[in-house]
N, C-alpha and C positions, 0 to 999 in steps of 0.2 A: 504493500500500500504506500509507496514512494511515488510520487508523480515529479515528473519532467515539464517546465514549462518554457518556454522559449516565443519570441517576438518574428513577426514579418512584417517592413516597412515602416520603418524607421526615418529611414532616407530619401523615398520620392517624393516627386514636388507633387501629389497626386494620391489620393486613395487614402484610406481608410488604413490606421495600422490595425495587424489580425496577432493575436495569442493561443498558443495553442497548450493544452495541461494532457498529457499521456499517463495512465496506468499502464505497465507495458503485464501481459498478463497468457497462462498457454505459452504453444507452443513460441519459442524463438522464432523472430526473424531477422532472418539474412540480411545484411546490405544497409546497417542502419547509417548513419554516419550524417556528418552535416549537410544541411539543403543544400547549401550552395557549390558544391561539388559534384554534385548529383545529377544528370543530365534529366533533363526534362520529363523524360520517358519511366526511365525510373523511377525519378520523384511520382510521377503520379502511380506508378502500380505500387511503390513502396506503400503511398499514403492509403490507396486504396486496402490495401492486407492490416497497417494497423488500424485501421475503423472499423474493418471487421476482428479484429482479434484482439481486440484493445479497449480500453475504456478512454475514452475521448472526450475532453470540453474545448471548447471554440467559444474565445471573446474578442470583439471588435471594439474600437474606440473611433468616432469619426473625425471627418474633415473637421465638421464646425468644434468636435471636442479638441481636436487637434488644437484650433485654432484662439478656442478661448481658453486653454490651460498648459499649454505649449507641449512640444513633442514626449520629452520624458514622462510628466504627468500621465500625457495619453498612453504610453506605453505601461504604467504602474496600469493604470484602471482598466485597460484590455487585457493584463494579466490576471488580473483580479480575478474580471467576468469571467475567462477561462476557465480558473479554477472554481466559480461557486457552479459554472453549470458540470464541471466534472463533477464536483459531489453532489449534485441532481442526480446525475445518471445514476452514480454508486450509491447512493443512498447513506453516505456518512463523509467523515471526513477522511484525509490521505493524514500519514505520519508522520510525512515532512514531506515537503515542496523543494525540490529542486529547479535553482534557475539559473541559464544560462547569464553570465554578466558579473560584473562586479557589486549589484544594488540588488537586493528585492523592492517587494512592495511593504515591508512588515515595517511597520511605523510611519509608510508615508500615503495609506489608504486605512480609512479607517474600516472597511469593510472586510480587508485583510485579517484572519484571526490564526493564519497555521502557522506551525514549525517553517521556517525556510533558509535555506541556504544557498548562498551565489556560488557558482562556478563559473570562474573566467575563463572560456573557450571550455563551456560544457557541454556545447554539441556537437564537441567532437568525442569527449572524455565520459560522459553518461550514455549507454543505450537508449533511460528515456526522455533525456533532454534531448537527442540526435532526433528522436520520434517526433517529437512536440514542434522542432524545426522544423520535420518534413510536411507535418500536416497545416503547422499557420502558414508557411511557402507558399504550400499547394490550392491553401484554402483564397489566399490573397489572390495571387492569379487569376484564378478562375474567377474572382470578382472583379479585375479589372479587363479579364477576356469579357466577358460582359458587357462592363462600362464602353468596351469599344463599338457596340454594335448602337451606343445612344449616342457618345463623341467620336466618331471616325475619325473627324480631322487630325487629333494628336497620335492614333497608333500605340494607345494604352495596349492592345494586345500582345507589339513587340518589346514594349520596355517597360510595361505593367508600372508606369508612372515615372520612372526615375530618372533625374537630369540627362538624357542622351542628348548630342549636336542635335537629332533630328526632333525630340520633342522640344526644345527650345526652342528652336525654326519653327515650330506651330506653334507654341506660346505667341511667339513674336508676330506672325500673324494674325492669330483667330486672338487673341488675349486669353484669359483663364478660364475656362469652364468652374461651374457649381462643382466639380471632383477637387481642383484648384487648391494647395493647401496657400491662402492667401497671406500665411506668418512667415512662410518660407522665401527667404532673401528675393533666390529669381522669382518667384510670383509676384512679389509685395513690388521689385524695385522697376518693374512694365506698369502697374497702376500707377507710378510715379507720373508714365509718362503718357496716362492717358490713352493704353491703349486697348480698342474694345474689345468688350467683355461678351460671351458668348452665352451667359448665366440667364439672360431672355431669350435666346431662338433657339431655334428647333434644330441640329444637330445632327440629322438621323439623312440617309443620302447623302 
């Protein structure tokens, strides 16, 4: 009853950051190790085997949280939700929380109430912090494959939000979309100069 929890999206100028809390539980699975190592393909059959073999919570925190409590906060309270919906699922609580990073949330959410301890570079050194990466990764993605089918123009699909030459070149033209994290330097320093915003039209075609 140890859970893994680990962050996705930290760092795009875009999306929602996602947390993910693993019981890892049964049989072992092969191939855990960190998200971002992991091709693509992978990542999603891995995540697919721990959902089903695993006890699984998923927390988001969004844009606008992002934006009125800044990125760390958001990132404590997506952890958080994570873990109260894992002990939804389990029906109690875990015995300690493991997290990938130098900080928990313990003393700086007060909704926070478990045992936890940081592991810096724990998704590489815990099987179920390696899990927890693979599932908030996998879960982020797939939310910003999504978002690409409402903003086409920025190509959330290929850089699932994150500073590339080529989404800055659609920043620069379309201005920021409602996905936008508008606290984030390059988003905030184009409102500087007045350029429009996409947050009223229709997006889609």
């Amino acid at each position: 009853m140890i859970a893994g929890v680990d962050e996705a999206g930290r760092g795009p100028l875009a999306g929602p950051v996602v947390a993910a809390a693993v019981i890892l539980c049964g049989k072992e699975i092969r191939g855990l190790r960190d998200s971002k190592i992991l091709s693509p393909a992978d990542r999603a059959k891995l995540a697919r085997r721990i959902r089903e073999r695993c006890h699984v919570g998923v927390g988001l925190a969004s844009v606008a949280e992002i934006d009125a409590i800044n990125i760390f906060q958001a990132t404590m309270l997506a952890m958080t939700r994570a873990v109260i919906a894992l002990c939804e699922e389990i029906g109690c609580d875990p015995i300690e929380i493991l997290v990938d990073g130098n900080l928990t949330p313990r003393g700086r959410r007060d909704e926070w109430r478990w045992p936890a301890r940081a592991i810096v570079g724990g998704d590489a050194k815990e099987r179920c912090i390696s899990a927890a990466s693979i599932v908030a990764k996998q879960h982020r993605d797939a939310l910003m494959i999504d978002e690409h089918q409402r903003h086409p123009h920025y190509g959330f699909a290929r850089h699932k939000g994150y500073g590339t030459p080529q989404h800055l070149a659609a920043l620069r033209t379309h201005g920021p979309s409602p996905l936008h994290r508008r606290s984030f330097a390059p988003v905030a320093q184009l409102q500087l100069f007045d350029v429009p915003s996409l947050s009223s039209h229709t997006t889609s075609g």
